[in-house]
C-alpha positions as CSV (number, residue, x, y, z in Angstrom):
1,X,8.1,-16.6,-0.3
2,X,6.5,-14.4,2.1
3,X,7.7,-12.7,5.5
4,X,4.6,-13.7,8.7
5,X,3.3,-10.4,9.5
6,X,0.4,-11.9,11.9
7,X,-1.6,-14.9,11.2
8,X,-3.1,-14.6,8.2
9,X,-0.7,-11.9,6.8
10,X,2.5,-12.1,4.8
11,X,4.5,-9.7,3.4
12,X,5.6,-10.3,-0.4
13,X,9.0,-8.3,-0.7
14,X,9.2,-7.2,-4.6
15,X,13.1,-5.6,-4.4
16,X,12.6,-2.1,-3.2
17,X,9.1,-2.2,-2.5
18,X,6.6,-4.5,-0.5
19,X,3.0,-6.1,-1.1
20,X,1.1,-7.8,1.0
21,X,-1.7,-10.8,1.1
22,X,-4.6,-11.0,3.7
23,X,-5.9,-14.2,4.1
24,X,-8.6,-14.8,6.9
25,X,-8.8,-18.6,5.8
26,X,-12.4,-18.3,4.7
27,X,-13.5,-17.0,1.2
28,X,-11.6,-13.4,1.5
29,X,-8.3,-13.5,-0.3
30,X,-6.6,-9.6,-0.6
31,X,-3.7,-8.3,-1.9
32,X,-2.9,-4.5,-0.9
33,X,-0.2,-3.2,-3.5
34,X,0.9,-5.0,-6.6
35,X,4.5,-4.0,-7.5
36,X,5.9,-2.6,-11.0
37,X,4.6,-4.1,-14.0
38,X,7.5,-6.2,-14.7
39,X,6.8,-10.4,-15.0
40,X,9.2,-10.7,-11.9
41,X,6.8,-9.5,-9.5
42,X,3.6,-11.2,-10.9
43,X,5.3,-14.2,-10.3
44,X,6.5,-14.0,-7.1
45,X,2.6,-12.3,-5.9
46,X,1.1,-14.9,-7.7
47,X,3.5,-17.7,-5.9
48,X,2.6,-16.2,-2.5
49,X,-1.2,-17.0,-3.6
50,X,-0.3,-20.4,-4.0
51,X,2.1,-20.5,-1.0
52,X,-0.9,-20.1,1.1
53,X,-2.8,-22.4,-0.1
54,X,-4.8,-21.1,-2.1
55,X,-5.1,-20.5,-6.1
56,X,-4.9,-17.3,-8.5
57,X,-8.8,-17.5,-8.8
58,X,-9.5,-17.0,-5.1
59,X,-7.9,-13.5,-5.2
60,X,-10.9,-11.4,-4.8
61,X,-10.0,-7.7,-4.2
62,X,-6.7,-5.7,-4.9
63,X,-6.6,-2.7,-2.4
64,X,-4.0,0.3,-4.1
65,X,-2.5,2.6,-2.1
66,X,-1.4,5.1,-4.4
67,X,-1.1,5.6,-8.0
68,X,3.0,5.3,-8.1
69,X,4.3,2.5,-10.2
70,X,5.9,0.7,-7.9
71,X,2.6,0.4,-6.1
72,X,-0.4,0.4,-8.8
73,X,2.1,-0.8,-11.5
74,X,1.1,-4.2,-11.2
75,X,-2.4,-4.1,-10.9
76,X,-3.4,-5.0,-14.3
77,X,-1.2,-8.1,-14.9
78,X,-2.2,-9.3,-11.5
79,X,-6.5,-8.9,-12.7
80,X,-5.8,-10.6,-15.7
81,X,-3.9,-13.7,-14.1
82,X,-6.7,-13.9,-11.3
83,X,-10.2,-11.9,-11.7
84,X,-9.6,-9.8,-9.0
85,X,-11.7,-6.0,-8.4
86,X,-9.7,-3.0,-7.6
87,X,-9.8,-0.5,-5.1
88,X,-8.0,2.9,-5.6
89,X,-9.1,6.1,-4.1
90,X,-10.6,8.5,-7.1
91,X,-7.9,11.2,-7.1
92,X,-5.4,8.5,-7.8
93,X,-7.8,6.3,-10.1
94,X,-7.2,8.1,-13.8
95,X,-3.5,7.0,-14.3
96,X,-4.4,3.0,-13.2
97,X,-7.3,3.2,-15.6
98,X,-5.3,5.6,-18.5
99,X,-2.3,2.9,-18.2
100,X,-0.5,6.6,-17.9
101,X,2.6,7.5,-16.2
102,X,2.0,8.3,-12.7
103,X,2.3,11.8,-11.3
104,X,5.3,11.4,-8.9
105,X,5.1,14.4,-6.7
106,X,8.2,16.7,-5.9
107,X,11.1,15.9,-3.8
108,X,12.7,18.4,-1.3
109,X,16.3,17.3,-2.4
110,X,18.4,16.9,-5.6
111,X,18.7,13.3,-4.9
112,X,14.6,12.9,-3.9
113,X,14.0,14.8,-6.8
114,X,16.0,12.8,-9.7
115,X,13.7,9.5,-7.5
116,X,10.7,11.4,-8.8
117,X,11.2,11.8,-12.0
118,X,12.5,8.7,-12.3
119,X,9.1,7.0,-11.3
120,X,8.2,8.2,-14.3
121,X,10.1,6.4,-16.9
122,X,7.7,3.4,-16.5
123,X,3.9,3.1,-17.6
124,X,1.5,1.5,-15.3
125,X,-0.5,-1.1,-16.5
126,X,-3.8,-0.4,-17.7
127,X,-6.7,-1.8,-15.3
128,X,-10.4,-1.2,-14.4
129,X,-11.3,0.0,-11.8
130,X,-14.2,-1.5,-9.2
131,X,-14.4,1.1,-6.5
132,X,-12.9,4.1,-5.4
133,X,-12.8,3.5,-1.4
134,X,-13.5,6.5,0.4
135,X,-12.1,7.7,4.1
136,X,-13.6,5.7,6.5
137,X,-15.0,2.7,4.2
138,X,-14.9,-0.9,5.0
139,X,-13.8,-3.0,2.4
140,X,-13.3,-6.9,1.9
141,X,-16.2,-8.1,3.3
142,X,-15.9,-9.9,6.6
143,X,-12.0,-8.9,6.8
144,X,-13.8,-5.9,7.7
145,X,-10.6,-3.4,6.2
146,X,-11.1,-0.1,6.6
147,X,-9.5,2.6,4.3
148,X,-8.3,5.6,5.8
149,X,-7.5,8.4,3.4
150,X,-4.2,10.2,3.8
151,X,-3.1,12.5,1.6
152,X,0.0,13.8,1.1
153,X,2.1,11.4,-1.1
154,X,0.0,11.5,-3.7
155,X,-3.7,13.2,-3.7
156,X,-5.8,10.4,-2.9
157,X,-3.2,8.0,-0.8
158,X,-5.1,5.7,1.0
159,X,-3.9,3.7,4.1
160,X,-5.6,0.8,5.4
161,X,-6.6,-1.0,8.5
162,X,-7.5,-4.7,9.4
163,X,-9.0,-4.9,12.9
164,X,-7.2,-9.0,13.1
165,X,-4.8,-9.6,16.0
166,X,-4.8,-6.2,17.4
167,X,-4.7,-4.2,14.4
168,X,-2.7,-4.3,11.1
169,X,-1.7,-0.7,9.5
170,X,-1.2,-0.8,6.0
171,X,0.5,2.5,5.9
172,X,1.5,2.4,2.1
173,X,3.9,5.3,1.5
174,X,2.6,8.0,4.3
175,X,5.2,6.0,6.5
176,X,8.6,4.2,5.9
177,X,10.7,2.7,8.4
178,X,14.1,2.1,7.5
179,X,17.6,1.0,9.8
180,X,15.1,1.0,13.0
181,X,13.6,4.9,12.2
182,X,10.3,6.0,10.8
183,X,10.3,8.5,7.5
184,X,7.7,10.1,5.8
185,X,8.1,9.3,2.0
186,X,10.6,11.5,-0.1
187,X,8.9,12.6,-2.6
188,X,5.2,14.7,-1.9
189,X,2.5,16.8,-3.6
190,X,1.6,18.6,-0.3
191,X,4.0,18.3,2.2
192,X,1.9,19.6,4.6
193,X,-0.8,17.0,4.3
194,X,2.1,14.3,4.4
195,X,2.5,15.6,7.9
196,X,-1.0,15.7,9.1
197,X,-1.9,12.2,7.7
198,X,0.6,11.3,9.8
199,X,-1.0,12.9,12.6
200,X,-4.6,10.9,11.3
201,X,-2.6,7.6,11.5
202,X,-1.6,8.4,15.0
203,X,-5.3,8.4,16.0
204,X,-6.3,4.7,15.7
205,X,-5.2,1.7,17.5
206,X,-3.0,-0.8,16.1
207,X,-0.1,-3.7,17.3
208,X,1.6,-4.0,13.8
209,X,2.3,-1.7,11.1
210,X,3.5,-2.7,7.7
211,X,4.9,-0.4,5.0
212,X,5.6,0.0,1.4
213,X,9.5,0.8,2.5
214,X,10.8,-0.6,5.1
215,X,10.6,-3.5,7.6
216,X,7.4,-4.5,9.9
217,X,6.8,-2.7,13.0
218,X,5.6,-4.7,15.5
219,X,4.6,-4.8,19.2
220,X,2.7,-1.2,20.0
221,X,3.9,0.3,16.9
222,X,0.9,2.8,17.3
223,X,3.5,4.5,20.2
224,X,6.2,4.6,17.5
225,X,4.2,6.2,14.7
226,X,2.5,8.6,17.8
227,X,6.3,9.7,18.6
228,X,7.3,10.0,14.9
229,X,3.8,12.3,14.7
230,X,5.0,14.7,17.3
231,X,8.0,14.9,16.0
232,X,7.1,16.2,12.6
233,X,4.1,18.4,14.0
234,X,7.0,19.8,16.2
């Protein structure tokens, strides 16, 4: 059901988009993204729970990236099927808890532009909110994530990093990687942050990077993203 990211880590495609489970084998079961609020992807997030192992009930935290509904759509049928507190940074937090349509940024293209309005069609599901994480914070409890804010995307997009097996980026939207290149996302609301949270990512130490677009990035992927920094600083 799920691609191996590193032991302890799978990747849950959902179509378009990705999720991920975090599994350290002792009582800490996370899920970082939860797809759109469609009964398709709760079922296939819900059979990756049970693919490890594991049931609905020992989901314990939902980390968001972002308030887009592809991302934070999900949330709320995923809490009511297991329990589970949510993480979402506070600048994204009043559309999750509003069940509102997200704020989709602007694109720099015709095309980019027609996928931001588009994101809008769709309501996310209405959830509660447990914490907003804040840059820096380690969540999860002895998975020991820590949430790295990067702007740009949205206001309060929130990347995040497990310390496991040399480092696992959950890079959200700040980074795709598509056909063997890295991307920033297409749609913004400050393209100028997008382009110095990229230059934050490149700062930390990592093996593996995972994305909400795109395939894994393994083997020093911090040199790739470090590269794809200078590149857009240049």
């Amino acid at each position: 059901m799920g691609d191996h990211v590193v032991p302890g880590c799978v990747q849950v495609r959902l179509g378009l988009v990705n999720a991920f489970l975090v599994d350290s084998g002792g009582d800490s079961l996370v899920m970082i993204d939860a797809g759109v609020p469609i009964w398709f992807h709760r079922r296939r997030l819900l059979a990756a729970i049970r693919d490890a192992g594991r049931k609905p009930a020992d989901l314990g935290e939902i980390l968001i990236t972002h308030q887009h509904i592809d991302h934070a759509g999900g949330a709320a049928g995923i809490v009511a099927a297991t329990g589970a507190r949510v993480h979402i940074n506070e600048l994204d937090a009043p559309e999750l808890e509003a069940g509102s349509r997200p704020r989709p940024g602007t694109g720099r293209s015709v095309f980019t532009s027609l996928i931001a309005k588009s994101s809008r069609v769709m309501k996310l599901g209405r959830a509660k909110v447990d914490h907003y994480p804040v840059d820096g914070e380690y969540l999860a409890g002895s998975l020991g994530i820590q949430a790295i804010h990067t702007p740009g995307h949205t206001l309060g997009h929130t990347s995040y990093l497990w310390p496991a097996h040399g480092g696992v980026l959950f890079a959200g939207d700040a980074l795709a990687n598509f056909r063997g290149r890295r991307h920033h996302a297409p749609v913004g609301h400050d393209w100028d942050q997008v382009v110095t949270s990229i230059a934050k990512l490149a700062e930390y130490d990592y093996q593996t990077v995972v994305f909400g677009h795109g395939r894994i990035l393994r083997d020093n992927a911090v040199a790739e993203v470090r590269r794809f920094a200078e590149f857009c600083a240049g």
